[in-house]
C-alpha positions in Angstrom: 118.5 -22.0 -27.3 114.6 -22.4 -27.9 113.4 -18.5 -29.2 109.2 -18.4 -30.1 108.4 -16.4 -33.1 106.6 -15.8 -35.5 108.6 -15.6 -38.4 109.1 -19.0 -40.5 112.8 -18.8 -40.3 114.2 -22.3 -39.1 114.0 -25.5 -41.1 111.6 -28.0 -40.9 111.9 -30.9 -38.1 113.4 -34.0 -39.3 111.1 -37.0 -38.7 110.1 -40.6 -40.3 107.7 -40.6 -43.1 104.1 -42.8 -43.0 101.1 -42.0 -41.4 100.0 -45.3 -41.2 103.4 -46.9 -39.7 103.4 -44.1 -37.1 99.9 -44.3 -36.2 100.2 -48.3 -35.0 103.6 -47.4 -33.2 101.8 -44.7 -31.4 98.9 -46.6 -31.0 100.2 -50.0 -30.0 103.2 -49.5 -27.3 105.3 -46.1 -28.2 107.9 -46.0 -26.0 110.6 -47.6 -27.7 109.3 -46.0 -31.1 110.0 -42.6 -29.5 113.2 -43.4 -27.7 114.4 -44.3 -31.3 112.8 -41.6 -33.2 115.0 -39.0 -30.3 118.0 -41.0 -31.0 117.8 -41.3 -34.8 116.4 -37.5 -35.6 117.2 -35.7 -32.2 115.9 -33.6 -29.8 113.1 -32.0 -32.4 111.3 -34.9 -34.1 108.5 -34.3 -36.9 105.7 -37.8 -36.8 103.1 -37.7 -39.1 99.8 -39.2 -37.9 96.5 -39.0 -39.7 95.7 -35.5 -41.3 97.8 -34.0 -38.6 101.5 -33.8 -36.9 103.0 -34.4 -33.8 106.0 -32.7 -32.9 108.0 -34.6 -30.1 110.4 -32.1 -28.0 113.0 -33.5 -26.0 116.1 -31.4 -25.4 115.8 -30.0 -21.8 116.3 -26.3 -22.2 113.7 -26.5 -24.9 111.6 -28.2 -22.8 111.8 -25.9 -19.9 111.3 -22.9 -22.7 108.1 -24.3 -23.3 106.8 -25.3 -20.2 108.5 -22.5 -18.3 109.8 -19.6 -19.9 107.1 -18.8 -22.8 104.1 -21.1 -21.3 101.3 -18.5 -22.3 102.2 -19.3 -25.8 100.9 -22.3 -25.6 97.6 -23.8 -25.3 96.3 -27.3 -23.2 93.5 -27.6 -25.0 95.1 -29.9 -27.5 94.1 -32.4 -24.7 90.5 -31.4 -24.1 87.8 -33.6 -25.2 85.6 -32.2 -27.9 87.8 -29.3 -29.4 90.2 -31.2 -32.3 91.1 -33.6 -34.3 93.2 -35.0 -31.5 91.0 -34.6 -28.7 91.5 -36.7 -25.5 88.7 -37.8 -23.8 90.0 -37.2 -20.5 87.0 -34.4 -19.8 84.6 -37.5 -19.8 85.7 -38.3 -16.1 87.8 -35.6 -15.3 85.6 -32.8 -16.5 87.2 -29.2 -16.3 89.6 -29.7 -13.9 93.3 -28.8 -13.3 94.6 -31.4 -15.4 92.0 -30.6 -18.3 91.7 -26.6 -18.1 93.0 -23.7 -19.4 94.3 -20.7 -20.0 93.0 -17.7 -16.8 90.4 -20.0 -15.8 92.9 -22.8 -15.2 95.6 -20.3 -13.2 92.9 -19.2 -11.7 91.7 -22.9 -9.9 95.3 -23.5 -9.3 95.5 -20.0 -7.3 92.6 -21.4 -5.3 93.7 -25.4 -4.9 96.7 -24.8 -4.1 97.1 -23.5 -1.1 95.6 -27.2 0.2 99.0 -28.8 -1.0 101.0 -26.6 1.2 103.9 -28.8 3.0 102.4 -28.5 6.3 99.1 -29.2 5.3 100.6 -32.6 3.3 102.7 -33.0 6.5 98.9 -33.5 8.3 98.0 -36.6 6.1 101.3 -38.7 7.1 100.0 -40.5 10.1 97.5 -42.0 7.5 100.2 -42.7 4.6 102.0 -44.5 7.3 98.5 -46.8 9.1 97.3 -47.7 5.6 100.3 -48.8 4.6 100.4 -50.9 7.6 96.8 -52.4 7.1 97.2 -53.0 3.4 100.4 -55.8 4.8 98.5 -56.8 7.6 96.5 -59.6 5.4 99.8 -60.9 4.1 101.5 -64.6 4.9 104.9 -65.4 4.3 105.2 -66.9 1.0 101.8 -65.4 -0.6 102.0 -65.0 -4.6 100.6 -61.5 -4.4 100.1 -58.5 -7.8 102.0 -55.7 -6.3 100.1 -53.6 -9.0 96.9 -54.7 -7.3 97.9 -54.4 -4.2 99.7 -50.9 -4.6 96.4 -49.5 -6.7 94.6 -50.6 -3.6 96.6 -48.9 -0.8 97.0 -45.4 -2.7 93.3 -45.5 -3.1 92.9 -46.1 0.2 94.9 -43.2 0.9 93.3 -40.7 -1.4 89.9 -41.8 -0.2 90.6 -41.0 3.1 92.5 -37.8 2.7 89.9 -36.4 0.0 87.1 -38.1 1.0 87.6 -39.1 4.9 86.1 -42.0 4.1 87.5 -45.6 4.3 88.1 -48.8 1.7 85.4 -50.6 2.3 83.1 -47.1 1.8 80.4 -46.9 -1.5 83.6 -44.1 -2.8 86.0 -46.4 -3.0 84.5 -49.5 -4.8 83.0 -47.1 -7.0 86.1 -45.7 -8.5 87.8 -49.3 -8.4 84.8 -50.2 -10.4 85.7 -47.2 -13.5 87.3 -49.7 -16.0 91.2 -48.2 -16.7 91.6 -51.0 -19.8 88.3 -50.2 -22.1 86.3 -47.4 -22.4 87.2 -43.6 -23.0 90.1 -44.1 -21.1 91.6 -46.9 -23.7 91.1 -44.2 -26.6 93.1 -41.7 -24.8 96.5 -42.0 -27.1 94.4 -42.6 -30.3 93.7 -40.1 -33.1 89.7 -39.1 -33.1 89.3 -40.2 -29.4 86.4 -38.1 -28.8 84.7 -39.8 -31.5 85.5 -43.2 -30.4 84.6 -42.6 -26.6 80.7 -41.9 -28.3 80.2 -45.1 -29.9 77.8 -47.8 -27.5 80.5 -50.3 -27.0 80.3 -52.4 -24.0 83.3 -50.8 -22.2 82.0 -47.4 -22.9 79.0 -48.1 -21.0 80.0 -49.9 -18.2 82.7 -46.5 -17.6 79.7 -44.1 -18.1 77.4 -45.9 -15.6 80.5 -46.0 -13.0 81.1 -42.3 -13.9 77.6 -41.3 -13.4 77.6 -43.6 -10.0 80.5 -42.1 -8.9 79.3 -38.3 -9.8 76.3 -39.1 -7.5 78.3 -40.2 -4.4 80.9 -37.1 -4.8 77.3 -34.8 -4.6 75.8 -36.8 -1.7 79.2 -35.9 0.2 79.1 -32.5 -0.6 75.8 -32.2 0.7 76.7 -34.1 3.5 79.8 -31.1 4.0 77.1 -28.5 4.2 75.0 -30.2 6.8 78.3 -30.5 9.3 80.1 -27.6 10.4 82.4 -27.0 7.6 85.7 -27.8 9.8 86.4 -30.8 7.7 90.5 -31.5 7.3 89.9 -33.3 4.1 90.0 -32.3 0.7 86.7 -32.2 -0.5 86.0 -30.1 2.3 88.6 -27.5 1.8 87.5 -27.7 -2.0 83.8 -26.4 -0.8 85.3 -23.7 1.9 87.7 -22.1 -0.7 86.7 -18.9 -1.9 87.9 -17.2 -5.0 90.4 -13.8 -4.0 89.0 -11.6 -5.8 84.9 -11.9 -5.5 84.8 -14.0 -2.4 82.5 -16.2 -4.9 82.6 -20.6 -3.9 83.0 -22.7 -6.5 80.4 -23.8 -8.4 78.9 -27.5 -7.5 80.2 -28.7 -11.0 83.1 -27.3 -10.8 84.0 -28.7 -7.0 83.0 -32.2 -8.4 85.4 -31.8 -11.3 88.1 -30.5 -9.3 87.7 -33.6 -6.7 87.3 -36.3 -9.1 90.9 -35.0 -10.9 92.5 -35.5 -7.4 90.8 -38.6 -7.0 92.1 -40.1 -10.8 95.2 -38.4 -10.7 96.5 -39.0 -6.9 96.3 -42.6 -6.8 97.1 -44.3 -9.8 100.0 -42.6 -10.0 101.6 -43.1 -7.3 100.1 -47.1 -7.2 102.2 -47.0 -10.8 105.4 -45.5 -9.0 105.3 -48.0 -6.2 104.7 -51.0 -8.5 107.7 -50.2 -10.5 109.9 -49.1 -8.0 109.0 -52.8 -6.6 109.9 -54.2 -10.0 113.5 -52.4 -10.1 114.1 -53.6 -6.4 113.4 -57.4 -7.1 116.2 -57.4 -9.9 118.8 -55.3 -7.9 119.2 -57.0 -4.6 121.6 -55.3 -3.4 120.2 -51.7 -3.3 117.1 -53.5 -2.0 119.4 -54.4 1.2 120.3 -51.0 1.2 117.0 -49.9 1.8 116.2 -52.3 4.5 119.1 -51.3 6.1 118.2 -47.3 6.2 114.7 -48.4 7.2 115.6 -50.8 9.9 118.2 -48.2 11.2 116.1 -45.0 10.9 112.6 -46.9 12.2 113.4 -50.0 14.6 110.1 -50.9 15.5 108.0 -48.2 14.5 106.0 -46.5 12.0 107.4 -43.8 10.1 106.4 -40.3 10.8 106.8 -36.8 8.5 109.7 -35.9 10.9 111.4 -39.8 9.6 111.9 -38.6 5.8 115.2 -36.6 5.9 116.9 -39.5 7.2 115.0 -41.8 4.6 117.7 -40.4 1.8 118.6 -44.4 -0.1 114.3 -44.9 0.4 113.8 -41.6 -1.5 116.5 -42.4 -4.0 114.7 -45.3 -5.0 111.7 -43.8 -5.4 112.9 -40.8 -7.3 115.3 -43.6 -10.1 112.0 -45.6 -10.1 110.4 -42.5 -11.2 113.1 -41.7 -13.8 112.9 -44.7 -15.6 109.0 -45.3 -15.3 107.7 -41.9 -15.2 103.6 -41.6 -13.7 102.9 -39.8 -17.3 102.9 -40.8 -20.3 103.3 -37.9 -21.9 102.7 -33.9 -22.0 101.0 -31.9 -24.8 100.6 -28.2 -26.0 99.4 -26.4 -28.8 101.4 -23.9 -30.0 99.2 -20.6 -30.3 102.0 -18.9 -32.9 104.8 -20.7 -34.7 107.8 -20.5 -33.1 111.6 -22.0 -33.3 113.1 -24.7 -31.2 116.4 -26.1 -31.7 116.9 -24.6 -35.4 113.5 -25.9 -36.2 110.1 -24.6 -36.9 107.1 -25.8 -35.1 103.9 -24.2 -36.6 101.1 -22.6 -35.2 98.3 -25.0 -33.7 100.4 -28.0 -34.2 100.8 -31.1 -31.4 103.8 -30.7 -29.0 104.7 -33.8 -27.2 106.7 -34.0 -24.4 107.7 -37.2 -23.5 109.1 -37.9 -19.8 110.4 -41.2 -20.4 112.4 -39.7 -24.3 113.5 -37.4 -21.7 115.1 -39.8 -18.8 116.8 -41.5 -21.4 119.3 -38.9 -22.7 122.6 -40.2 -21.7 124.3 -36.8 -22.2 122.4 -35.9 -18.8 121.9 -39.7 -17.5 125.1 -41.7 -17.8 123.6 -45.3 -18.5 120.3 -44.3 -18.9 118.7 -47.5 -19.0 120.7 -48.5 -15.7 118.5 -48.4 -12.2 120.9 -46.3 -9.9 119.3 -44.8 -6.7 123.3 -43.4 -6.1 122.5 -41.0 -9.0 120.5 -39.1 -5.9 122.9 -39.1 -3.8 125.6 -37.0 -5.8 124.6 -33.5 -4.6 123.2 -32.1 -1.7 120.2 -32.9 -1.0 119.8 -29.2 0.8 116.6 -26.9 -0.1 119.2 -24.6 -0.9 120.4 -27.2 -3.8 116.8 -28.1 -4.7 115.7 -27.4 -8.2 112.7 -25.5 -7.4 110.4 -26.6 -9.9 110.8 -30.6 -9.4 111.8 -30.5 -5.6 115.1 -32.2 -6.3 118.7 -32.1 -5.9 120.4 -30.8 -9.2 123.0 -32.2 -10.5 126.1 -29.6 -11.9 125.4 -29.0 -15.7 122.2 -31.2 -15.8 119.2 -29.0 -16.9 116.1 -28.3 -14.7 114.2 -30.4 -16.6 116.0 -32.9 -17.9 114.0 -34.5 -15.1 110.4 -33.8 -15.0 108.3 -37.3 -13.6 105.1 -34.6 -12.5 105.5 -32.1 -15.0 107.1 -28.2 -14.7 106.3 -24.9 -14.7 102.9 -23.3 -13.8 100.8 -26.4 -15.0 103.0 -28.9 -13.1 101.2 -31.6 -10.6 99.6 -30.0 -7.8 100.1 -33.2 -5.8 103.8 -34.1 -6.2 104.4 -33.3 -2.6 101.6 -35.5 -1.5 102.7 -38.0 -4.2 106.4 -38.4 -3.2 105.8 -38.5 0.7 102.9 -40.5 0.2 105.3 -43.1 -2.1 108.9 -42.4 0.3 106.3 -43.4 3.5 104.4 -46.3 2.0 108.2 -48.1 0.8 109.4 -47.5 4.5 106.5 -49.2 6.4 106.3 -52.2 4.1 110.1 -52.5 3.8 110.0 -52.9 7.6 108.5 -56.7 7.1 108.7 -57.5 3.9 110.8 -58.0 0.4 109.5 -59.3 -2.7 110.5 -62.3 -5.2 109.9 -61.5 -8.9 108.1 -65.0 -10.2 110.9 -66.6 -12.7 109.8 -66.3 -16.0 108.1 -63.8 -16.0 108.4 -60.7 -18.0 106.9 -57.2 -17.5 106.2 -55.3 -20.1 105.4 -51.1 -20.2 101.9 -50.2 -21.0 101.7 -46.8 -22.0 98.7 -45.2 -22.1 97.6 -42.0 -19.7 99.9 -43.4 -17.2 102.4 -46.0 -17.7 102.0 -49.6 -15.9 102.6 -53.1 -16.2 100.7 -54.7 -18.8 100.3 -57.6 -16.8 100.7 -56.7 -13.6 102.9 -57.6 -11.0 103.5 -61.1 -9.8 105.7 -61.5 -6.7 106.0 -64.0 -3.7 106.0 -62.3 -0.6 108.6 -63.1 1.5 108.5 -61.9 5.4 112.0 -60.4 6.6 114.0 -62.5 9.1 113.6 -61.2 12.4 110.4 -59.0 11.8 
């Protein structure tokens, strides 16, 4: 039981000691380094980095407490760019968006946003999961070597350009965000203690993402411009961005903060989902025979055809897979709050204006709530009713009889959780059935992926597959 307060009365969290140790772990690839911090000290773990601490919370219920339960006891601006020690430089391209905002000013954006992510609205944009989807394979030969993390980064892009932007692949939009470099730059700093400070300095990388930043901020204003000229009936999301008003002045947004707000959808809505797909393509090549499963739904549930919205209920095995790809390789890296008091969690205290981690993958791991954790097993979603009535209503999914809310939490939870996981899971459930109608994948022997965590976690080296057109498509 998680209880906040502000009286020093639990023990200190148990945790390794050396700064220096922990900072390369946490620096260098920190998955495994957590996993083993959880499974040595338990669900409240105490790392020292630098002149500060984190505090990495894993235990579901104390989780949900505070994500959920006592959220407004806790700040987001541990993750802001320019305010900390351990400031993320994520408000270099995202700005002061709904990932990077807070407190009223964020719940009140996410009042306005989201009623653009209602299901029927998301429902709209499935005709285009499902023809981009089909155009991304149309290039493809039997027997081509192919980078499925290439590949997939360039069909959800494609996706989010057209449903944010209404504009195409080939447009000035999309090569300009292709062109923001993901592996240098602010971006690479992200994990790293003094990030803001390191995101300043005139290396190479760090110019070449400022000058596609700045390119891209001046094609995001040339649309919105271009909205105002038209007649302001737009479907796609930058146009419902610029019609929203606020509830209780009436008032637009501001230019600024319309960019910002865009740009985070942009960022946020395709590599992870690109990440998802890749992975879930990983776990299939290795496990052939839920990969035959999954042709088998498709093939009976599509014949010929593209799916539609109205195709996903009966998608259940395609679905599972993406939702077990998602447990093991969660889009996020990580979660973090500031606690604005000290408070207790687990028998432990966690002081005021400390670093609270919340790490999906630590999480997904637990084999008191996931039997095998380490094993892919779509049948895991397949074990309770997959009912709206049995949904957990903060992750969309079925839960399973003594397993916490949020012993499973790929997007997040609570107030702050991602505004585009319905678009996200549809968009990732739709683009596995179209290309699962012609083709399967061959992982190359020899070669072995490895995580790369960073803001989202992907193959360090990408993807390498032979594409292998299904017999009789």
């Amino acid at each position: 039981m998680t209880q906040v307060s502000t009286a020093p009365l639990a023990t200190a969290a148990p945790g390794p000691t050396g700064r220096l140790r922990a900072l390369l772990a946490m620096s260098g690839n920190p998955l495994n380094y957590l996993t083993g911090l959880r499974d040595r000290y338990g669900p409240v773990v105490r790392i020292p980095l630098a002149s500060s601490e984190l505090y990495m919370i894993s235990d579901p219920e104390a989780v949900h407490e505070v994500l959920v339960t006592s959220h407004r006891n806790f700040g987001k601006d541990v993750m802001s760019a320019g305010r900390g020690k351990w400031a993320a430089p994520l408000e270099v391209i995202l700005g002061n968006g709904l990932v990077t905002s807070d407190g009223q000013f964020h719940r009140k954006q996410r009042r306005l946003i989201q009623p653009m992510f209602h299901h029927e609205r998301i429902a709209g944009y499935g005709r285009a999961f499902a023809e981009l989807s089909d155009d991304i394979q149309s290039g493809w030969k039997d027997g081509d070597r192919l980078d499925l993390q290439v590949e997939m980064t360039e069909l959800t892009l494609a996706i989010v350009a057209r449903t944010l932007f209404d504009v195409s692949l080939d447009s000035d939009v999309a090569r300009t965000i292709a062109a923001i470099p993901r592996h240098e730059g602010p971006l690479r700093w992200d994990a790293l203690p003094f990030a803001r400070h390191l995101a300043k300095l005139p290396l190479p990388g760090n110019k070449r993402f400022y000058e596609a930043r700045d390119n891209l901020d001046a094609i995001v204003y040339r649309l919105m411009a271009e909205r105002r000229q038209g007649d302001g009936q737009g479907a796609d999301l930058l146009s419902l961005l610029l019609a929203a008003r606020d509830a209780d002045t009436g008032e637009p947004m501001e230019d600024r903060q319309v960019r910002d707000e865009a740009i985070t959808l942009l960022m946020a809505g395709h590599e992870t989902t690109a990440s998802a797909l890749t992975w879930a393509y990983h776990l299939l090549g290795s496990h052939p025979e839920a990969r035959e499963r999954m042709h088998e739904e498709i093939d009976e549930v599509l014949g010929d055809r593209l799916p539609t919205v109205e195709d996903l209920p009966r998608l259940v095995w395609t679905d599972a897979v993406l939702s077990e790809a998602i447990r093991l390789y969660p889009p996020i890296m990580g979660l973090a709050r500031r606690p604005l008091d000290d408070f207790e969690v687990c028998g432990h205290r966690v002081p005021k204006d400390s670093f609270v981690g919340i790490i999906p993958w630590v999480v997904h791991r637990d084999p008191q709530w996931w039997p095998q954790p380490e094993r892919f097993a779509p049948q895991r979603w397949l074990e309770t009713p997959r009912s709206a009535d049995a949904a957990d209503e903060l992750t969309g999914h079925a839960v399973r009889p003594g397993r916490p809310r949020l012993a499973y939490l790929p997007f997040g939870g609570g107030p702050r959780q991602c505004i585009g996981n319905t678009f996200s899971r549809m968009e990732g459930v739709m683009a596995l059935a179209t290309l699962g109608r012609h083709w399967e994948f061959e992982p190359v022997p020899g070669f072995a992926v490895d995580p790369l965590a960073r803001i989202t976690i992907r193959p360090r080296y990408g993807l390498p597959v032979t594409a292998r057109r299904r017999g009789g498509c």
